[in-house]
N, C-alpha and C positions, 0 to 999 in steps of 0.2 A: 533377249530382254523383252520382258511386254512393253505394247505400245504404249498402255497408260502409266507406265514408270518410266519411259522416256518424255511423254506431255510434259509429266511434273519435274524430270530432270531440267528439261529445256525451260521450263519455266523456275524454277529455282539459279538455274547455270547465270541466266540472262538478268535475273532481281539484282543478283550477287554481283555481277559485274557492272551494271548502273551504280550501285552503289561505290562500288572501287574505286571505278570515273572518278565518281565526285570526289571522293573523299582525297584523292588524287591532285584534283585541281584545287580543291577548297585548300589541301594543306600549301600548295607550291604559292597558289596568290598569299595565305597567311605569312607564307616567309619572306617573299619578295615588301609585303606590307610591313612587317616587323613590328608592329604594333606591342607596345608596353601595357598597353590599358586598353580595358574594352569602353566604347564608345556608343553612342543612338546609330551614329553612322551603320561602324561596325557589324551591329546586331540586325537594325531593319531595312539600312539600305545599302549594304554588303559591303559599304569603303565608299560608294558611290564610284563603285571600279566594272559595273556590268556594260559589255561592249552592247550594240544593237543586234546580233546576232542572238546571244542568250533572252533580250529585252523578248527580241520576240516568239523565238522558244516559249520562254516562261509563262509570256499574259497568253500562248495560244493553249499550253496545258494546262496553264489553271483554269482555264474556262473548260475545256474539253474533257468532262470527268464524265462519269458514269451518268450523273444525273441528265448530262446533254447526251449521253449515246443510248441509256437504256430509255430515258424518258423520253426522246423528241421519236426515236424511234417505234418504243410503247404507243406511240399514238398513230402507228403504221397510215402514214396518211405524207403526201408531198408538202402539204401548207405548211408545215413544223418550218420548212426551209426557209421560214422570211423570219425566224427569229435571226438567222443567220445572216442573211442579205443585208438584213435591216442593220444588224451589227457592222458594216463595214461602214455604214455613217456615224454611228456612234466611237468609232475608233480613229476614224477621220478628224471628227471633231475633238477628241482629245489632241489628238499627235499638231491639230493646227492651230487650236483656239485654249483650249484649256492648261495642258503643262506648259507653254512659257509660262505663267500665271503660277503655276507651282513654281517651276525653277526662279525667278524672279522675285519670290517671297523666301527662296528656300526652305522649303516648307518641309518635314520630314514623315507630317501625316496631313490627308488629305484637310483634315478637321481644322491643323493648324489656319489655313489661310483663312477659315472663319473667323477666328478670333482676331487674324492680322486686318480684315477688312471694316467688321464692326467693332474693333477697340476695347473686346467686352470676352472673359475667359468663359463668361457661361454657357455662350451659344456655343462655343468648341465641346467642353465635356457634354452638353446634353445629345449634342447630334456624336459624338464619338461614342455614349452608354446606347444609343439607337444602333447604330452597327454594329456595338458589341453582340448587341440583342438578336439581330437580325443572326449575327454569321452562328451565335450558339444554339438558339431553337431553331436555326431554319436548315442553313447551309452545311453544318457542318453533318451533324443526322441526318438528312439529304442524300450526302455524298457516303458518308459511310453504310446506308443502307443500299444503295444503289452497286453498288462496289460490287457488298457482299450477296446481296443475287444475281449481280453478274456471275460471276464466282462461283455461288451454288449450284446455277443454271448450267455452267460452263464443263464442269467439272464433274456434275450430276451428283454431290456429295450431300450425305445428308446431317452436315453440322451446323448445327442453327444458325440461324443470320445472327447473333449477338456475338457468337464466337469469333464468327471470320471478322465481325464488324472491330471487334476487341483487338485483333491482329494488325487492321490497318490503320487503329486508332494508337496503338503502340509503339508501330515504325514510322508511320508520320509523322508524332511527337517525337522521337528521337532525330528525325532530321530537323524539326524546327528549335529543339533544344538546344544539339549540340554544334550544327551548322550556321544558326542565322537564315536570313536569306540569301545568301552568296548559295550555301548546300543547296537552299529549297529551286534557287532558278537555274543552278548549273543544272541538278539532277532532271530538273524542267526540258532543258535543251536536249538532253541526250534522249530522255524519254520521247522526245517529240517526234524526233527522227524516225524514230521505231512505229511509234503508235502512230503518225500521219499514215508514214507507207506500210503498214500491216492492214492500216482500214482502208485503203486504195484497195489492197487485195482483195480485201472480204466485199469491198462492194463489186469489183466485177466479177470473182468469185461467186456473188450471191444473184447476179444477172444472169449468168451462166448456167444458174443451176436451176432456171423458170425460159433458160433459152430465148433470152432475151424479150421473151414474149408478155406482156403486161393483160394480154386479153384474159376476160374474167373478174377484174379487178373492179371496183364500183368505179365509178367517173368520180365521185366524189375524194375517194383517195389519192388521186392521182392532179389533181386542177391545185393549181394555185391560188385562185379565186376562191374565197371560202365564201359560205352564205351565211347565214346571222344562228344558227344551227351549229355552226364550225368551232374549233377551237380558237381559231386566229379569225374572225369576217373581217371580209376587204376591206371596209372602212371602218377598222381600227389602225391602220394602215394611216389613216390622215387625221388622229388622234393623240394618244397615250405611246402610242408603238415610238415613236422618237424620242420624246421623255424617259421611255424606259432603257432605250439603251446611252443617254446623253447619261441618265445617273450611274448604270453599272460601269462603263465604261470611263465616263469621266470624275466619276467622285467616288468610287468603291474604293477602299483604303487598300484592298486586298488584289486587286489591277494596276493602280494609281504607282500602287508601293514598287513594280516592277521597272516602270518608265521614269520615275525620280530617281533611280539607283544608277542609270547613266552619269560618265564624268560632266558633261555637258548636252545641253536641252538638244543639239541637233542629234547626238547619237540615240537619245531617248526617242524623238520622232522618227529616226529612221527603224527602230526596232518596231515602234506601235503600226507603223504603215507595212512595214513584211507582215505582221500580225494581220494586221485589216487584207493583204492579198491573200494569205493561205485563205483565210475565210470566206473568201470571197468565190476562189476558186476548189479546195480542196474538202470544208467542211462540210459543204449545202447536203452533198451527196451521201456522207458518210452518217450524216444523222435520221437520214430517212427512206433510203434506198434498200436498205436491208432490212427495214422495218414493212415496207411495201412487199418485198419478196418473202417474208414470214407468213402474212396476209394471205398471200397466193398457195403455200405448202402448207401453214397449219388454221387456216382461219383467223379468227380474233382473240390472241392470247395475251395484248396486252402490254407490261411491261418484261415480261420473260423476251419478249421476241427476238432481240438482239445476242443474247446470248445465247437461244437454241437457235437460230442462222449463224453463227460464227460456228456450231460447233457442229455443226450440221455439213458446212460448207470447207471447211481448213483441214486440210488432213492434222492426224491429233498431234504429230510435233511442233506443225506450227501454228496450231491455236494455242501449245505450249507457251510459243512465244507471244502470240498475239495474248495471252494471260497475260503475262508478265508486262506489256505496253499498258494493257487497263489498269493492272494493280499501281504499274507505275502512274497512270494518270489518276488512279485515286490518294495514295501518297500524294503526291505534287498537288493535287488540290487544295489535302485535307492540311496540310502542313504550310501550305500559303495562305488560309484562310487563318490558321494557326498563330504565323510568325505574322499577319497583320493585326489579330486582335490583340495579340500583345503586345504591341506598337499603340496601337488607342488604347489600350488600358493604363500602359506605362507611360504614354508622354501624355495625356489628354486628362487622367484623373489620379496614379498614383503621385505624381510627380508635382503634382498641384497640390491635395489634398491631405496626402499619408504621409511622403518621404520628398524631397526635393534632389536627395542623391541618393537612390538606390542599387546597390550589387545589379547589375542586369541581369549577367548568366544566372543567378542564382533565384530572382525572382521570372524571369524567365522561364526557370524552369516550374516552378512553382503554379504558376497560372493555366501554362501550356498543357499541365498536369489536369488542374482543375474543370479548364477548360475541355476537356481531352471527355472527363465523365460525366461531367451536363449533353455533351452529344450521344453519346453512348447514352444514358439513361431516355434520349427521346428517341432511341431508332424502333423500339417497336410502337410508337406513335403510327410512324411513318410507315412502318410495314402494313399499316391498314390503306395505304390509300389508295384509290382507283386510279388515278395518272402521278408520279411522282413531279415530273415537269409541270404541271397546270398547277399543282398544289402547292409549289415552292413560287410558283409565278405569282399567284393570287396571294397566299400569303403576305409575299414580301411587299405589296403594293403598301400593307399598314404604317411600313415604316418608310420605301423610296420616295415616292411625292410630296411626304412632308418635308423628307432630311435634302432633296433635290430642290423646293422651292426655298429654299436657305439660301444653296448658294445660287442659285438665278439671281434674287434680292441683292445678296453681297457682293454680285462680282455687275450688277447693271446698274444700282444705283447706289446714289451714297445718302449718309444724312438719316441712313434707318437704325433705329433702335434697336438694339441686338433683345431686348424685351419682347418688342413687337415682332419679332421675328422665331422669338421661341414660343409664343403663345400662339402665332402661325402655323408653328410646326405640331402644339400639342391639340388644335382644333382637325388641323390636319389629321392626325393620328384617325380622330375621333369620328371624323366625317366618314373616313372609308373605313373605317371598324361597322360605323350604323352602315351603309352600303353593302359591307359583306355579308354581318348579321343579320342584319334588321331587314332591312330593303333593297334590293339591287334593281332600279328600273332599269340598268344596261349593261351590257357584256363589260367585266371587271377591266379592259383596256381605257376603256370609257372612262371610268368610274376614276380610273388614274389620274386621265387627262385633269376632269374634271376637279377631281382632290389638289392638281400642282397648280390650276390658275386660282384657284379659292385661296388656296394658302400666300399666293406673291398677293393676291387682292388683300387679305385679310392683315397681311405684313404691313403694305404700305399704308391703309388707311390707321391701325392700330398704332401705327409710330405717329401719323398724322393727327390723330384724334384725341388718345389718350396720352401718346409721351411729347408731345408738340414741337416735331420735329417737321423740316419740308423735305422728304425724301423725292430726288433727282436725279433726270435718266444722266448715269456716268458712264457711257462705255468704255472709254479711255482704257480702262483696265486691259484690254488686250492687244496692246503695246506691243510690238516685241518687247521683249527684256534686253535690261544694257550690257 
């Protein structure tokens, strides 16, 4: 048998059996559940039946998709590593500060507790059509371009990035369609397993194959310490760097969704904290070490690099497999960001607006669909860019610092104006639009920071001035829950 019809067995053998998994488990919980009726539960937070095991499975492969392996890598440099680092405080802070706060409200979208705190349904859908926005032009094309030149790279085939992109925009949708989120984080968990310990391999695999030897390498690629020159400088570190993972981590509907699907808040925090240790310990390496070793064997190629070291370094049955871990973390991605935008479409503005009882599975599938070819018509966007990770990071600043000093406002003081807090969020919008357009006096972390204290300043004075309220510091809010 040839080798490369064994790669693609093993990589088809291994797709096929993840799915089984799931489809395995997802049917035995649906019977032990016996459900008559489909429910919000049911569809976006799986029964509210996910153990802390799968919790942390799921939030660690929806983060872990192509865009963090090809792109942190793409930038063959060690400093990628403190997007990582930095993220074990942002997950801290969720699993200690922010979901009692969820659980406590019971909230089923992150959006909800907006509305529960300022008494006002408009701040919910504005900042829920804001993520909606964010995960269709950013994240989800993102993810499916990165995928598929992985993929391309991997495999050396010459079928255009929309094809393979079309493929994994197809079987993602079918798992958020037909599964909910119970399919999207069990198939999460099994994948995890595979793609954590397959990228173990390929990083000492990929030291191995430079013989451990780093000499040659610029200093600059290797220091942690970045200079103002860098992608990450050191002191963005005592700026925006905290803000940015307090909002992905703690108010992204598509993270959030994973750790509210526990039957109770403590099994949810023990799933976000194994999540916060794998990263803490097993990511840093995997996002930039084989990008460093790329650097060394082929120069500066960019974002191919992780995909010519994996295929470089694995013998080809088991980058067979190790395919099949990526694809599976591009699925689990693309279908988590999937089954949460239709969570904020359906409870944040269908369910207000259009229909107050709607079919779920039905429009479910409906959206997921729709949803599905807005990403897909923006991936050759995205095939233009020079770093896929820096691109999606700067982006998404248009819409996190505004939709993030929301809830700062609503969960620290009371007595604000849900007014004055959307017209915080659309100056917000607007300040770091003119920052990225217009003028950027400082490295776009900056420009973060900067955009989420304007926006809490411009909240409270704007409820203060114009709608003649006294907004006041409430911390109380993080309570434990009773």
């Amino acid at each position: 048998m040839p080798i490369q019809t064994l790669q693609v067995l093993v990589f088809v053998a291994i797709t096929v059996l993840i799915a089984g998994l799931t489809w395995r488990r997802c049917a035995r919980d649906a019977a032990r559940l016996n459900h008559k009726t489909t429910t919000r539960d049911d569809v976006f937070l799986a029964g509210r039946g996910l153990g802390w095991i799968v919790v942390a499975g799921s939030i660690t492969l929806t983060n872990l998709s192509t865009d963090q392996l090809v792109g942190m890598n793409g930038n063959q440099m060690a400093l990628l590593a403190l997007w990582e680092l930095s993220a074990v405080v942002g997950l801290v802070i969720l699993a200690r500060v922010i979901l009692p706060v969820y659980y406590r409200y019971q909230c089923t979208t992150t959006t909800e507790l907006l509305e529960k705190r300022y008494g006002d349904y408009r701040i919910r859908a504005l900042i829920g059509l804001l993520f909606l926005l964010g995960n269709l032009f950013i994240f989800i094309p993102a993810m499916l371009y990165s995928g598929s030149l992985f993929m391309q790279t991997l495999f050396n085939v010459d079928l255009p990035i929309i094809v393979i992109a079309a493929a994994f925009a197809t079987i993602g949708a079918a798992y958020a369609v037909l599964g909910g989120l119970r399919a999207v984080a069990v198939s999460d968990a099994y994948s995890g397993v595979l793609l954590l310990s397959l990228g173990v391999v390929v990083v000492i695999l990929s030291l191995a194959a430079i013989d451990f030897d780093f000499s040659g390498i610029p200093t600059e690629r290797l220091t942690l310490i970045g200079d103002n020159a860098s992608p990450i400088p050191w002191h963005t570190l005592l700026t925006g760097m905290l803000f940015i993972q307090i909002f992905y981590w703690g108010t992204n509907q598509t993270i959030t969704q994973r750790a509210m699907a526990s039957p109770t808040v403590k099994e949810g925090q023990k799933g976000v904290l194994a999540a916060a240790l794998i990263r803490l310990v097993i990511i840093p390496p995997m996002v930039v070490l084989p990008g460093i070793v790329s650097f060394k064997l082929y120069g500066d190629i960019g974002d191919a690099a992780f995909g010519r070291v994996v295929g470089e370094v694995l013998p080809l049955w088991l980058s067979g497999a190790f395919a099949a871990a990526i694809a599976a973390a591009v699925l689990t991605s693309v279908n988590s960001v999937l089954n949460s935008s239709t969570a904020l479409y359906v409870c944040d503005i269908h369910e207000r607006f259009i229909a107050p009882a709607p079919d779920l599975r039905r429009l479910n599938l409906i959206i997921t669909v729709s949803f599905v070819l807005i990403g897909l018509g923006m991936v050759p966007i995205y095939a233009q860019a020079e770093s896929i990770i820096n691109l999606v990071q700067e982006l998404y600043g248009l819409l996190s610092m505004p939709i993030l000093s929301a809830f700062i406002v609503g969960l620290l003081f009371r007595d604000v104006a849900a007014g004055a807090a959307i017209v915080a969020v659309v100056l917000g919008v607007a300040l770091y639009g003119f920052f990225s357009f217009v003028w950027a006096p400082f490295h776009y972390i900056h420009m973060m920071f900067i955009t989420v204290i304007f926006c809490v300043a411009a909240a409270l004075l704007v409820s203060r001035f114009l709608f003649g309220t006294s907004p006041l510091w409430s911390p109380a809010i993080f309570r434990a829950p009773a």
